[in-house]
C-alpha positions as YAML, in Angstrom:
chain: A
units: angstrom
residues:
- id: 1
  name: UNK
  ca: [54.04, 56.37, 28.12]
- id: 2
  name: UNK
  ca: [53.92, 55.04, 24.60]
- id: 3
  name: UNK
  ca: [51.85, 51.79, 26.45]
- id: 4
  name: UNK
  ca: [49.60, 53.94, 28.03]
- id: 5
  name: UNK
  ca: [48.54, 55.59, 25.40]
- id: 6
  name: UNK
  ca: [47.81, 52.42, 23.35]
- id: 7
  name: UNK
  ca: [45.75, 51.06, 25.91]
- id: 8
  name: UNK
  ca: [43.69, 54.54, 26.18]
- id: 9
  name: UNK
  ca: [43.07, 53.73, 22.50]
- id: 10
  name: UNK
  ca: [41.84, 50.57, 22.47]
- id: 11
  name: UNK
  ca: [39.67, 51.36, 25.21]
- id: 12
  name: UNK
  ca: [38.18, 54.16, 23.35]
- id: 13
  name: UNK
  ca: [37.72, 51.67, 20.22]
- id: 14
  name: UNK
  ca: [35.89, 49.66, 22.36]
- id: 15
  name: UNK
  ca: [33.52, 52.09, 23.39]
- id: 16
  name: UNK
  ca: [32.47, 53.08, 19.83]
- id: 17
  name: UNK
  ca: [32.48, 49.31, 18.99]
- id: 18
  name: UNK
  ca: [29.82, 48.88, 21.84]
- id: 19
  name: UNK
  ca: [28.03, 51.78, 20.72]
- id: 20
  name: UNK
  ca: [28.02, 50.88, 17.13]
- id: 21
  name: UNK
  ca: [26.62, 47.84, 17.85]
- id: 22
  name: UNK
  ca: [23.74, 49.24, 20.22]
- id: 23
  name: UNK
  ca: [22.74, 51.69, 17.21]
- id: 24
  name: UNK
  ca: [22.15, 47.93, 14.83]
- id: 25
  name: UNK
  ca: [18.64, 46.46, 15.10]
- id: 26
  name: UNK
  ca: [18.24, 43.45, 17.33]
- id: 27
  name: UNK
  ca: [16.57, 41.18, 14.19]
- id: 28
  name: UNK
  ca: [16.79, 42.02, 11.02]
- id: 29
  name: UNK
  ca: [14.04, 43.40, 9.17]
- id: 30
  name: UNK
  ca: [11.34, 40.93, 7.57]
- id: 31
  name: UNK
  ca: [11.68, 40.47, 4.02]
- id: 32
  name: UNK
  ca: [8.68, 41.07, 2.16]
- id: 33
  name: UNK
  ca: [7.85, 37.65, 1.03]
- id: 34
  name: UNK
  ca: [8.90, 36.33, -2.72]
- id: 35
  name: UNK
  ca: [5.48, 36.38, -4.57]
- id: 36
  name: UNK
  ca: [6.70, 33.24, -6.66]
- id: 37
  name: UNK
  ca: [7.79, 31.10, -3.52]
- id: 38
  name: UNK
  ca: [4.29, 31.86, -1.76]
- id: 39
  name: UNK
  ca: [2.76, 30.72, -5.12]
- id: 40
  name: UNK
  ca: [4.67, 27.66, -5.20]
- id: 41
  name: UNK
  ca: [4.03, 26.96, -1.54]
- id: 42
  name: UNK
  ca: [0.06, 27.81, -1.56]
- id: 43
  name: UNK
  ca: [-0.50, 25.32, -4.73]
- id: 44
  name: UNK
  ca: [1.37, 22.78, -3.00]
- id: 45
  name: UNK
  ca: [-0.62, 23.14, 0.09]
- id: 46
  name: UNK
  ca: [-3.86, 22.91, -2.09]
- id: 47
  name: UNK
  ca: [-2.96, 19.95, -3.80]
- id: 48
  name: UNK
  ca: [-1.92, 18.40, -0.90]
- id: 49
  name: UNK
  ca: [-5.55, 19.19, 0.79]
- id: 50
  name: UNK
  ca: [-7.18, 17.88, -2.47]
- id: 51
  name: UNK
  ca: [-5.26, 14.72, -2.65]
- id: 52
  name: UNK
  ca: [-6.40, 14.05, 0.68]
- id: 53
  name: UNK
  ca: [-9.84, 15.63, 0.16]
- id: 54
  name: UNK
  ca: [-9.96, 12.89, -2.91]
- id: 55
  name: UNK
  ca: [-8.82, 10.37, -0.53]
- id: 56
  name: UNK
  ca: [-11.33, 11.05, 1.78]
- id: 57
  name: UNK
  ca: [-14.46, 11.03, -0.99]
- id: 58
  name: UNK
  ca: [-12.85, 7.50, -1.96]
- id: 59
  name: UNK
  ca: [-12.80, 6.24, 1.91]
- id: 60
  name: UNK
  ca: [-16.68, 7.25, 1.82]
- id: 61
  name: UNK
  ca: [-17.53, 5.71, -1.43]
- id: 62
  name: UNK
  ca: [-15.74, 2.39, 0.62]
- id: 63
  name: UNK
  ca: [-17.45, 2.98, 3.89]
- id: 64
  name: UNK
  ca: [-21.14, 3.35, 1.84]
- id: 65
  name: UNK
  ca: [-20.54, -0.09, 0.45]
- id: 66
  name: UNK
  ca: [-19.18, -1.74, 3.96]
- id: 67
  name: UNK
  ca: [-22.40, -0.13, 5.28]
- id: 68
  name: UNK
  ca: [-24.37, -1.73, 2.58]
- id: 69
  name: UNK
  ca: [-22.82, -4.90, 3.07]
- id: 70
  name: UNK
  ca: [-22.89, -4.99, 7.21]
- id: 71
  name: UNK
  ca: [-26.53, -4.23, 6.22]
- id: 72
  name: UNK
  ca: [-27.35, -6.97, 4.93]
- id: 73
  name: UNK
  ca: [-25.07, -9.02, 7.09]
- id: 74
  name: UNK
  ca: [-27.33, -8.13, 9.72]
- id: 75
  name: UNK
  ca: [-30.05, -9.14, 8.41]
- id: 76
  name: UNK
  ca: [-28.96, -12.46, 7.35]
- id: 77
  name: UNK
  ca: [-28.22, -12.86, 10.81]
- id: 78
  name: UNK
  ca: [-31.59, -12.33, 12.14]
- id: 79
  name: UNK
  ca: [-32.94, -14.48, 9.60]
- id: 80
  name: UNK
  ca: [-30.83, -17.35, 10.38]
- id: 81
  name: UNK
  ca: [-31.19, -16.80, 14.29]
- id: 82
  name: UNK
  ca: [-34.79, -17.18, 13.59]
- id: 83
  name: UNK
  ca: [-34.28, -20.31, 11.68]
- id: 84
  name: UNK
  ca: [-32.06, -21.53, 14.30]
- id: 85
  name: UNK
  ca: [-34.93, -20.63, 17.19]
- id: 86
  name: UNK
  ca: [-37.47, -22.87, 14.76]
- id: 87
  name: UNK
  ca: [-35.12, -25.56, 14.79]
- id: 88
  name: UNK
  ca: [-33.90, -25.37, 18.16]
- id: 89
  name: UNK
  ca: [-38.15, -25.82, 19.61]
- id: 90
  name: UNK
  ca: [-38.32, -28.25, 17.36]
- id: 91
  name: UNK
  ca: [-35.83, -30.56, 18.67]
- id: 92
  name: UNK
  ca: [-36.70, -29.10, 22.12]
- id: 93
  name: UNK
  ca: [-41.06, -30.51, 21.35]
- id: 94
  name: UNK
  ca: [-38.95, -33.76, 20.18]
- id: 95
  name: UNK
  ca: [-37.00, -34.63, 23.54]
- id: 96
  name: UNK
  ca: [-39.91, -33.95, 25.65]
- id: 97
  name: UNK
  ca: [-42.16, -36.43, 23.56]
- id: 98
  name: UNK
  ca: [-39.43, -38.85, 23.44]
- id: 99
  name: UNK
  ca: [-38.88, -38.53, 27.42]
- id: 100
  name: UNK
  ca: [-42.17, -37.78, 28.80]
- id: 101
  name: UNK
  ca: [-42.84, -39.37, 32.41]
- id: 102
  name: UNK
  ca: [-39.02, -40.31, 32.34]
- id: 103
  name: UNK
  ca: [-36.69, -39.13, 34.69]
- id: 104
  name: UNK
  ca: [-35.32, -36.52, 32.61]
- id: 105
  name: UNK
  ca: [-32.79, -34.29, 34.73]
- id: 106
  name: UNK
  ca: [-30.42, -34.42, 31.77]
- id: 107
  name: UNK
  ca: [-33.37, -33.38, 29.32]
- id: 108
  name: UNK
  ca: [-34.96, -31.01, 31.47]
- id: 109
  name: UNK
  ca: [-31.32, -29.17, 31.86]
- id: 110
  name: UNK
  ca: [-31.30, -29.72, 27.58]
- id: 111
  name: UNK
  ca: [-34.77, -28.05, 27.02]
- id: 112
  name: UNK
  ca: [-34.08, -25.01, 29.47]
- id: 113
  name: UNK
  ca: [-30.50, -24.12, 28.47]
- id: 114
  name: UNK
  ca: [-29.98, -20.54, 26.77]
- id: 115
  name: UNK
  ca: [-26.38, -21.40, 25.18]
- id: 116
  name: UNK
  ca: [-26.31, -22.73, 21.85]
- id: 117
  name: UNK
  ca: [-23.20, -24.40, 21.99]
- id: 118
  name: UNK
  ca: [-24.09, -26.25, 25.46]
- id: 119
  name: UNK
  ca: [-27.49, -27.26, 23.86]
- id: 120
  name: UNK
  ca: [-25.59, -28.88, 21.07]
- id: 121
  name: UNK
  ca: [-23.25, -30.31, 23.23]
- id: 122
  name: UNK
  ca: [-25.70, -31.75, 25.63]
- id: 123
  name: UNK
  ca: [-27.51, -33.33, 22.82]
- id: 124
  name: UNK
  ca: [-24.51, -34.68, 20.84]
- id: 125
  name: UNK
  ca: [-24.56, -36.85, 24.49]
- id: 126
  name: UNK
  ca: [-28.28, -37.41, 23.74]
- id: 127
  name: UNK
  ca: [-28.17, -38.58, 20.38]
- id: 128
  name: UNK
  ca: [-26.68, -41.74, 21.36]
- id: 129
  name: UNK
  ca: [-30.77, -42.57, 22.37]
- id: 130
  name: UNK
  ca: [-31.86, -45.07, 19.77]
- id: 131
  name: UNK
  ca: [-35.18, -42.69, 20.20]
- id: 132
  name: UNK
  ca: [-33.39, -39.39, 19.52]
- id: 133
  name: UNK
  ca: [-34.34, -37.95, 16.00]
- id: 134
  name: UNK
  ca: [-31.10, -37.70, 14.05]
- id: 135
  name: UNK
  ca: [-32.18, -35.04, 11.62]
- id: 136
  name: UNK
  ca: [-33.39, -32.57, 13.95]
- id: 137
  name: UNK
  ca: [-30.17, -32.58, 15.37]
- id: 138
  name: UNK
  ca: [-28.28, -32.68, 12.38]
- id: 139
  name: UNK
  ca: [-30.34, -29.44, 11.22]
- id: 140
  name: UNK
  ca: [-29.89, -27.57, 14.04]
- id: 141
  name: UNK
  ca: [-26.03, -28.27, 14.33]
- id: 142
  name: UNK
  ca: [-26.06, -26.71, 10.81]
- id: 143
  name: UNK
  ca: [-28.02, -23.71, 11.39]
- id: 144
  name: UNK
  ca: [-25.53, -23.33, 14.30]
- id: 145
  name: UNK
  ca: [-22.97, -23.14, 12.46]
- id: 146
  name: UNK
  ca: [-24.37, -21.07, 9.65]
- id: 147
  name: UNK
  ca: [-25.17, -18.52, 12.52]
- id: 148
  name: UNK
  ca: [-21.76, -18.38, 13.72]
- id: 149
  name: UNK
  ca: [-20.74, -17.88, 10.22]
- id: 150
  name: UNK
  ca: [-22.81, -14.56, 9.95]
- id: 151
  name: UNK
  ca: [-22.08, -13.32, 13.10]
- id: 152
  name: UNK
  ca: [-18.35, -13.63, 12.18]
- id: 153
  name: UNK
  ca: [-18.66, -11.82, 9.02]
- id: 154
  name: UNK
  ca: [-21.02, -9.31, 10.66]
- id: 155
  name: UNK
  ca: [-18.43, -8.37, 12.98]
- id: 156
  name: UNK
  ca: [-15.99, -8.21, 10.43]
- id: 157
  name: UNK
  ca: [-17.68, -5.61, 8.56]
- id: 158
  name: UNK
  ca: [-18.54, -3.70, 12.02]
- id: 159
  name: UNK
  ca: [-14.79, -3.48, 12.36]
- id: 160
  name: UNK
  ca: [-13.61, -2.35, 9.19]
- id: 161
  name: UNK
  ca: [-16.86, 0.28, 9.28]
- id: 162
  name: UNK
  ca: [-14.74, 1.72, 12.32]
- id: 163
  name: UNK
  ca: [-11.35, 1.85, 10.98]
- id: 164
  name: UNK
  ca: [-12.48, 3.42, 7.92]
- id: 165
  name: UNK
  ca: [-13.90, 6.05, 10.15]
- id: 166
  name: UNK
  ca: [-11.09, 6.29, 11.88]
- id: 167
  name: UNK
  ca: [-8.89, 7.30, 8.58]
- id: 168
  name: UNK
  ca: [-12.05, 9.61, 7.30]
- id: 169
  name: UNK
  ca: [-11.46, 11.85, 10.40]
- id: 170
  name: UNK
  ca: [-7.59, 11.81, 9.56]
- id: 171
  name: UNK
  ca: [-8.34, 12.79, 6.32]
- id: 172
  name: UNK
  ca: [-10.16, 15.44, 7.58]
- id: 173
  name: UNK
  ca: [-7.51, 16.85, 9.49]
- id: 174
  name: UNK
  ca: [-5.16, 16.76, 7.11]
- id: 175
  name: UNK
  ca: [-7.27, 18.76, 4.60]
- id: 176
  name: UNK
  ca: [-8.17, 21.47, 7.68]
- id: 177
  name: UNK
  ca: [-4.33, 21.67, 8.17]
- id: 178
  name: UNK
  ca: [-2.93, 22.25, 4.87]
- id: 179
  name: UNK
  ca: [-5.67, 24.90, 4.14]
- id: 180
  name: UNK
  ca: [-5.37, 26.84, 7.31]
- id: 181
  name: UNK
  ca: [-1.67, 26.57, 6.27]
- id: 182
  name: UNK
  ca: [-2.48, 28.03, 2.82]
- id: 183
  name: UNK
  ca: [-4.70, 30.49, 4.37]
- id: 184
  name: UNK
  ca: [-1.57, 31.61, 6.57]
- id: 185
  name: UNK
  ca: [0.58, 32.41, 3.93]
- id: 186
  name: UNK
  ca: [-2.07, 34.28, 1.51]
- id: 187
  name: UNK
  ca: [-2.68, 36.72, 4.87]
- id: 188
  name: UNK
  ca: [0.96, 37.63, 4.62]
- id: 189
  name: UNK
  ca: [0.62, 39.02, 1.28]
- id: 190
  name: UNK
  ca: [-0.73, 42.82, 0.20]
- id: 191
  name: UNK
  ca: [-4.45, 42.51, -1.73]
- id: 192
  name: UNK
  ca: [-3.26, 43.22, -5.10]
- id: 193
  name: UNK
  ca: [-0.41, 40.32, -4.50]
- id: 194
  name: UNK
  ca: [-3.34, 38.03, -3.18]
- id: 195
  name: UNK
  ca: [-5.40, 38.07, -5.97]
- id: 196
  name: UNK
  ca: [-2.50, 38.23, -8.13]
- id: 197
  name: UNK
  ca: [-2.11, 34.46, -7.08]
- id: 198
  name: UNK
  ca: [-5.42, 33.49, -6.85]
- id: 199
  name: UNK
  ca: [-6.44, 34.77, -10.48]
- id: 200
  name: UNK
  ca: [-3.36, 32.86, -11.95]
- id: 201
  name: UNK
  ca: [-4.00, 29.91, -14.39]
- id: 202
  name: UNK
  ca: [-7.81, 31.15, -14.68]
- id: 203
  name: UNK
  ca: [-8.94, 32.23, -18.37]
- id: 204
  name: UNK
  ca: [-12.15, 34.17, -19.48]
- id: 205
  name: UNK
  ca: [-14.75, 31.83, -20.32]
- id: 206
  name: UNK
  ca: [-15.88, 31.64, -23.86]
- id: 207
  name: UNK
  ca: [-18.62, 32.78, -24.99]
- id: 208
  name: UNK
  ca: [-19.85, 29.77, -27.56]
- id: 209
  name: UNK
  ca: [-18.70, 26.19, -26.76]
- id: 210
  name: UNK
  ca: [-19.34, 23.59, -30.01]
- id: 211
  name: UNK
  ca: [-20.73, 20.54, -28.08]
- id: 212
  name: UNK
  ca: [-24.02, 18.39, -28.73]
- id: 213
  name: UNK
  ca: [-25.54, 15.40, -27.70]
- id: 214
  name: UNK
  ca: [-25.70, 14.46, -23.79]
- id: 215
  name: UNK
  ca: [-22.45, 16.27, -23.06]
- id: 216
  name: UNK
  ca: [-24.07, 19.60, -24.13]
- id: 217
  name: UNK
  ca: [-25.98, 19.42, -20.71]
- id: 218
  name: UNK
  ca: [-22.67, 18.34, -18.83]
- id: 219
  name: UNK
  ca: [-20.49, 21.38, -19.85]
- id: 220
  name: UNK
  ca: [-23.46, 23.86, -20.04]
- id: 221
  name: UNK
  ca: [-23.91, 22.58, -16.65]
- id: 222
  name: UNK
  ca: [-20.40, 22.89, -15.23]
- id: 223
  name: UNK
  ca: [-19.65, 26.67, -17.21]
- id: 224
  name: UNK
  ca: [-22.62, 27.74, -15.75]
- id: 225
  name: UNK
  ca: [-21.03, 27.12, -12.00]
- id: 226
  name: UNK
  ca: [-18.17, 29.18, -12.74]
- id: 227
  name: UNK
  ca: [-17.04, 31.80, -10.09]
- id: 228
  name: UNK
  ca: [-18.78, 29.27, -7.81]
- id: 229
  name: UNK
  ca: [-17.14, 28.09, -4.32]
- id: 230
  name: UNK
  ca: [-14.33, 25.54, -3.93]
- id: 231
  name: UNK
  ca: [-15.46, 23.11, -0.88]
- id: 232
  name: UNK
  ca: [-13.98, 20.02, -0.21]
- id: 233
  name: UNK
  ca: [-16.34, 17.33, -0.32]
- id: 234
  name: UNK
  ca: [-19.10, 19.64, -2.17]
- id: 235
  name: UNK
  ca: [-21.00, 18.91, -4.62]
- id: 236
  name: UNK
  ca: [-23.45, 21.83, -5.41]
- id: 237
  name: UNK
  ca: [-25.77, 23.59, -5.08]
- id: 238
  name: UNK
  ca: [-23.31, 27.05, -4.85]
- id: 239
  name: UNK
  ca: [-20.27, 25.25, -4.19]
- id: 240
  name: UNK
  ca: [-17.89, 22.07, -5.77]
- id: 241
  name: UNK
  ca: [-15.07, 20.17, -4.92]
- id: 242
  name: UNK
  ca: [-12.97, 18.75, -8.55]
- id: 243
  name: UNK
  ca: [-15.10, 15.38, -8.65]
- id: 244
  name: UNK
  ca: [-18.01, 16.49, -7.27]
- id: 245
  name: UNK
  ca: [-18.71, 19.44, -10.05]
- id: 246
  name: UNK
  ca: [-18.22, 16.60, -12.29]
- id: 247
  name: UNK
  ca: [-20.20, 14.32, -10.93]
- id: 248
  name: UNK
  ca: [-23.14, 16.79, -10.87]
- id: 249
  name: UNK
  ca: [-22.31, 17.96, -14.08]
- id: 250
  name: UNK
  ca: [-22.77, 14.59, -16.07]
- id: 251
  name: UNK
  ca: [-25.95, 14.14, -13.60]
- id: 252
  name: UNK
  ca: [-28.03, 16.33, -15.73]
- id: 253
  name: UNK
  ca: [-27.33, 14.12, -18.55]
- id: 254
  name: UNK
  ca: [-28.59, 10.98, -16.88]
- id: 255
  name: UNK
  ca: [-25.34, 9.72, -16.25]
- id: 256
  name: UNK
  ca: [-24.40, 8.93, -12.80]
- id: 257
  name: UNK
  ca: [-20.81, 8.84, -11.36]
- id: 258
  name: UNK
  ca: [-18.97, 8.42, -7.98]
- id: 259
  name: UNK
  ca: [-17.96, 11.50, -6.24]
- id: 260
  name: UNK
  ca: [-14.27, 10.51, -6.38]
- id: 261
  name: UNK
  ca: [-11.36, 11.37, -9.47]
- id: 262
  name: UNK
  ca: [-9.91, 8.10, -9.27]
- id: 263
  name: UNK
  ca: [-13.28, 6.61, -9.23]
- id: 264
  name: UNK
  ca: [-14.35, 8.64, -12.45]
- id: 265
  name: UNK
  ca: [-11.25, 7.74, -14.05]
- id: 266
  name: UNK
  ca: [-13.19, 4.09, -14.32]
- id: 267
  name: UNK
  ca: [-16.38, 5.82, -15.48]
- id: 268
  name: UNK
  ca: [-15.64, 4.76, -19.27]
- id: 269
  name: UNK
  ca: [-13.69, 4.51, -22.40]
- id: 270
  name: UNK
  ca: [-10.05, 6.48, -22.32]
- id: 271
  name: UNK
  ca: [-9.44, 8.65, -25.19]
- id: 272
  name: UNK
  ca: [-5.99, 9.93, -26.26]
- id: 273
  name: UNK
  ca: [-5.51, 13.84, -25.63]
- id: 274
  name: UNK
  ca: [-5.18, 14.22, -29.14]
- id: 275
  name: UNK
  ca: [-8.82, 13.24, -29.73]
- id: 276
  name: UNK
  ca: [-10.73, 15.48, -26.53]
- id: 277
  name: UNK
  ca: [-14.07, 16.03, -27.17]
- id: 278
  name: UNK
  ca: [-16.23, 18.67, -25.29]
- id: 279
  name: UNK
  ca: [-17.75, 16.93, -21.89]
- id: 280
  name: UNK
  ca: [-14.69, 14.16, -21.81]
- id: 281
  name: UNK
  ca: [-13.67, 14.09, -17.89]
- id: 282
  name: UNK
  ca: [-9.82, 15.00, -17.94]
- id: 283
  name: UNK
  ca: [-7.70, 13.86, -15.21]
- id: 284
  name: UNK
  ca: [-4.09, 15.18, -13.37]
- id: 285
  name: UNK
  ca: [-1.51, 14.43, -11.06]
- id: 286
  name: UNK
  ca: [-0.37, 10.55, -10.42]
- id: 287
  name: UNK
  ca: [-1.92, 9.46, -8.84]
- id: 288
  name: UNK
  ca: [-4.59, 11.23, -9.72]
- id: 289
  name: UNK
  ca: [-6.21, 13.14, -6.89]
- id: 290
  name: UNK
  ca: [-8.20, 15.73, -9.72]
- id: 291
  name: UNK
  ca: [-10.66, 16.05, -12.49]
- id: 292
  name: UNK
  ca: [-12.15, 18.80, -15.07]
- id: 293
  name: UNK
  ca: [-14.21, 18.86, -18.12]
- id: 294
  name: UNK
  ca: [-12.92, 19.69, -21.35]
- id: 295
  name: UNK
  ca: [-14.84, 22.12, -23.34]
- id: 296
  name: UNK
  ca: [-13.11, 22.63, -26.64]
- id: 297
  name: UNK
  ca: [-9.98, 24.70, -27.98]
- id: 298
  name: UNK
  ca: [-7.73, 23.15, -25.26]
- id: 299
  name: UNK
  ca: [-9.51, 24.43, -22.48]
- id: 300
  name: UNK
  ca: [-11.54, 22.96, -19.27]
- id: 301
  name: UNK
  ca: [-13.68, 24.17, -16.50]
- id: 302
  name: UNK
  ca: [-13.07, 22.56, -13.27]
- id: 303
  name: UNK
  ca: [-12.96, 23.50, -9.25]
- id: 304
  name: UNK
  ca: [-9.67, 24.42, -9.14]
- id: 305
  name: UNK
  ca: [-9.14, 24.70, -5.09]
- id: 306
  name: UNK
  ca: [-10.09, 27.05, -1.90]
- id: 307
  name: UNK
  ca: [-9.01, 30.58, -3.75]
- id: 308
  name: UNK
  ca: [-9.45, 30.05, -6.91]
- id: 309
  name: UNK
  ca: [-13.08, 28.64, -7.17]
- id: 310
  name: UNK
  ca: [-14.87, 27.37, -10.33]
- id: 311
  name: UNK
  ca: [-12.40, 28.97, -13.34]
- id: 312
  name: UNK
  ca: [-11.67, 28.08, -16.98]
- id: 313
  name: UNK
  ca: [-8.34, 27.02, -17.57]
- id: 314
  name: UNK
  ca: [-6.46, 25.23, -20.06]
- id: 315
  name: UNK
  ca: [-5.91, 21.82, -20.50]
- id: 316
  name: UNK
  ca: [-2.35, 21.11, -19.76]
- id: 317
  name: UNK
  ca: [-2.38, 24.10, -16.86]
- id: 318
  name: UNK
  ca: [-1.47, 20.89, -14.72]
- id: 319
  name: UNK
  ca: [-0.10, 17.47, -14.92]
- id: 320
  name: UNK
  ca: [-1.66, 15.97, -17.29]
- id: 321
  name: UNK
  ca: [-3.25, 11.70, -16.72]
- id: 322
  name: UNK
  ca: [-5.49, 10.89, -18.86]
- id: 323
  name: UNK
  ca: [-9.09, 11.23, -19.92]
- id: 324
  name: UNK
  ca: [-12.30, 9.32, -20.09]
- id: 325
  name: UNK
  ca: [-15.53, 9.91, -21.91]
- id: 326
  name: UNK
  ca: [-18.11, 9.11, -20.13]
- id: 327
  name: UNK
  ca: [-22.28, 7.86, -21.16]
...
């Protein structure tokens, strides 16, 4: 009896364990997410779409020269081919002086043939003729072989043209990715918390900046952009990326620099933090994938990524590189 009724218990426990656990959710309840961690996680996603966004400006700062240089290639090419075609009718005029009203099957096969190499060949056998002209064939061997030079190096360049294209469109990607990735998390946040995040690191922008000289047009230049778009690979008119605000920004003071950070950090003399001067480029991160101009009292303006825009912000806001004064 005593059995029985123990088992009639634990059956009954049962029960109200299986509907206890019926009454619990299936998944627990999504945490709102920790303001801080998305912050951390959205300006690593940014700077990992600028570094590659800086990557990318330096990949078409390369390609533009390769271009340049397959250019020219090409047209060193068609100049020697030319020379080549002078030389080749000249030894061609030569062998059918030498051999005229001769039985001349060898010649005749020499004077027709469209390879250069089996030309040269065939009159390498000719040359042995006492009557042969040496020097015609000794030029044209050499233009031969300055044409094969050319065409080597043309081709060259062609294929390093296509690999670099090849790593600009991964480049590309990667920047798409991380910012559709930053754009993800941002969308899981209330509006208040979105621009909360956006707004931070950002300062008001003064009102009178002490600068003179060529650097007055630079930062009057780049303050003036502020609130302005962040766009990789921009450079103006209504939206920057870092280097290319810049870039523009020294352009209206005649002085011309490559739309790349690492490229400006070459742009002219370092100066010591201590010793910033309005207008002097200021560089972060190692290795350095951004740019801003100072603009006195420890602040810069700069394109600070996808949210955020063109903002004020002070000078140490991120890690700090170096700077360089350019002119």
């Amino acid at each position: 009896m005593q059995n029985g009724r123990n088992r009639f218990i634990t059956v009954l426990s049962g029960f109200a364990l299986i509907a206890a656990v019926g009454l619990m959710p299936s998944s627990p309840a999504q945490a709102e997410p920790d303001i801080d961690d998305v912050q951390s996680r959205v300006d690593r996603l940014y700077h990992e779409a600028e570094q590659a966004s800086e990557r990318y400006n330096d990949a078409k700062l390369e390609l533009q020269e390769l271009q340049r240089d397959l250019g020219s290639l090409r047209a060193d090419q068609e100049r020697q081919d030319a020379r080549l075609q002078v030389v080749r009718e000249h030894v061609q005029d030569s062998v059918v002086r030498q051999y005229e009203g001769q039985s001349l099957n060898a010649v005749s096969q020499v004077v027709v043939s469209e390879d250069p190499q089996a030309f040269l060949s065939q009159l390498s056998t000719m040359s042995a003729f006492n009557d042969m002209q040496s020097q015609l064939f000794d030029d044209y061997a050499t233009e031969l072989k300055s044409l094969d030079i050319r065409s080597a190096a043309t081709e060259k360049r062609a294929s390093e043209v296509a690999e670099l294209e090849k790593e600009l469109a991964t480049e590309k990607k990667t920047i798409d990715d991380k910012l559709a990735s930053a754009k993800s998390l941002l969308a899981d946040l209330k509006e208040e918390e979105r621009q909360d995040i956006l707004s931070r690191g950002s300062v008001r922008v003064p009102s009178d900046v002490p600068v003179s000289g060529r650097a007055a047009a630079a930062v009057q230049y780049a303050l003036a952009q502020v609130g302005d778009a962040y766009v990789y690979g921009a450079a103006g008119p209504s939206a920057f990326d870092c280097s290319g605000l810049t870039m523009m920004a020294w352009a209206q003071a005649g002085v011309g620099l490559p739309h790349s950070s690492s490229a400006q950090f070459g742009s002219g003399p370092h100066v010591a933090s201590g010793d910033l001067q309005p207008g002097d480029l200021v560089f972060y991160y190692s290795p350095i994938s951004h740019v801003g101009i100072y603009i006195g009292n420890g602040m810069i303006v700069h394109a600070a990524n996808p949210g955020t825009g063109v903002v004020v912000a002070g000078v140490f806001s991120m890690p700090y590189s170096g700077a360089v004064r350019p002119g």
